[in-house]
VMD Tcl script that draws the C-alpha trace (Angstrom):
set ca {
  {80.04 119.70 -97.87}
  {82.05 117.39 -100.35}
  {82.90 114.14 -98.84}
  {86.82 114.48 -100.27}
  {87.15 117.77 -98.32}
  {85.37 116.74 -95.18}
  {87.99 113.73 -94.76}
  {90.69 116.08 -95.69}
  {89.87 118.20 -92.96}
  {88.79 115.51 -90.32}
  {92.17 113.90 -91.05}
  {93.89 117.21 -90.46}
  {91.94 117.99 -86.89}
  {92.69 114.61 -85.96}
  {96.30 115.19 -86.34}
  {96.22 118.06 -84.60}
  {95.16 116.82 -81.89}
  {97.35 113.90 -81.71}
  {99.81 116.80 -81.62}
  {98.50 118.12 -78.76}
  {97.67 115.42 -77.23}
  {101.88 114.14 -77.55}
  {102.87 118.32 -76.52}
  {100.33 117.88 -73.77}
  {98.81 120.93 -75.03}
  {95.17 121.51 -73.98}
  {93.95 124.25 -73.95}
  {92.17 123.81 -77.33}
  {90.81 120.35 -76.77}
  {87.30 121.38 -76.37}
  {88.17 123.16 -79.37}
  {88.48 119.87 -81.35}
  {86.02 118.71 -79.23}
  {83.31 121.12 -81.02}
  {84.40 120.31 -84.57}
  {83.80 116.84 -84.42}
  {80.74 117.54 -82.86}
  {80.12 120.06 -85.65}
  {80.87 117.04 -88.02}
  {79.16 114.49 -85.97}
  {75.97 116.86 -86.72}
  {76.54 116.44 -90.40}
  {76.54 112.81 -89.98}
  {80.46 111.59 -90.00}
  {81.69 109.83 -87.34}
  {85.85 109.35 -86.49}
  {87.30 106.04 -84.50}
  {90.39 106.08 -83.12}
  {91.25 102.60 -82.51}
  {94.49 103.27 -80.79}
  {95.01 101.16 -77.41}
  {92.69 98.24 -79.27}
  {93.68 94.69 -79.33}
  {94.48 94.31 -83.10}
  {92.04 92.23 -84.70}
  {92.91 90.50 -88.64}
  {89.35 90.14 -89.39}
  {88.28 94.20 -89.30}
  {88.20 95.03 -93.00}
  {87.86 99.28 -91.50}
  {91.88 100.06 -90.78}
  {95.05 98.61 -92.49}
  {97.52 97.80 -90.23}
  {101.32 97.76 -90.45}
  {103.12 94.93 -88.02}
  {105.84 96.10 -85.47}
  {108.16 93.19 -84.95}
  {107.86 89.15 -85.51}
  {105.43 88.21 -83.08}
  {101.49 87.90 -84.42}
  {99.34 87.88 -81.16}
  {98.67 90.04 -78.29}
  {98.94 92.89 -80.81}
  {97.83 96.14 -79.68}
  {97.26 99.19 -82.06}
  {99.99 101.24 -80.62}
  {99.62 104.38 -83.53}
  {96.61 105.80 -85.78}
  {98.32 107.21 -88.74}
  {94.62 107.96 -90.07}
  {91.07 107.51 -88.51}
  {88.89 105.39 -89.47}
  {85.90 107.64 -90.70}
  {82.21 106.75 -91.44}
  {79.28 108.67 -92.60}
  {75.53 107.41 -91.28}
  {72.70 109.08 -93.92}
  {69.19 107.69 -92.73}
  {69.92 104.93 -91.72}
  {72.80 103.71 -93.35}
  {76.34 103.53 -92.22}
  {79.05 103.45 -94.26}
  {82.90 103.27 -94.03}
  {84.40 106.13 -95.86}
  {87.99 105.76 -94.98}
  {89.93 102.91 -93.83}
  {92.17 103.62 -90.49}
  {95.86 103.51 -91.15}
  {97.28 101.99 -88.04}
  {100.58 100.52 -86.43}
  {100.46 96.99 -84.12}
  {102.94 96.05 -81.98}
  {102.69 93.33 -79.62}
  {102.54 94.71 -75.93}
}
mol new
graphics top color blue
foreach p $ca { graphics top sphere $p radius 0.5 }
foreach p [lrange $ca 0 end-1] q [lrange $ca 1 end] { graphics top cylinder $p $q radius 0.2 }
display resetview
């Protein structure tokens, strides 16, 4: 499968189930479950980094500050996954996490 369409699409079940997850709507989680796994198979791998302490130094998610304070952030919102694809044994990032930090 084309690595621009696979992102596309892992983008768009990710925000689906954020969806779901917010309309505490469940009954297709294992659903969303399978197509990761299906994707997982194929050698891509999703992070949601949401509820992590924000850390400066990860180069895999760009990160936009809530309010004036710049420690005890917390990644609060995952606007995009961070994505990575493992071939052999190689790993590599093949989308950057769009996040939101606010302290907590």
């Amino acid at each position: 499968m084309d690595l621009e369409l696979s992102k596309r699409i892992l983008n768009q079940v990710f925000e689906i189930g954020k969806k779901s997850k917010k309309n505490s709507f469940s009954v297709i989680d294992r659903n969303l479950a399978n197509v990761f796994s299906e994707f997982e198979q194929e050698g891509f791998f999703v992070e949601n980094p949401e509820g992590q302490a924000y850390d400066e130094r990860r180069t895999d998610y760009q990160a936009t500050i809530v309010g004036d304070q710049m420690h005890r952030l917390v990644i609060t919102e995952v606007m995009k996954p961070i994505i990575y694809l493992k071939t052999g044994s190689d790993t590599k990032l093949v989308q950057k996490g769009v996040v939101i930090a606010e302290e907590k």
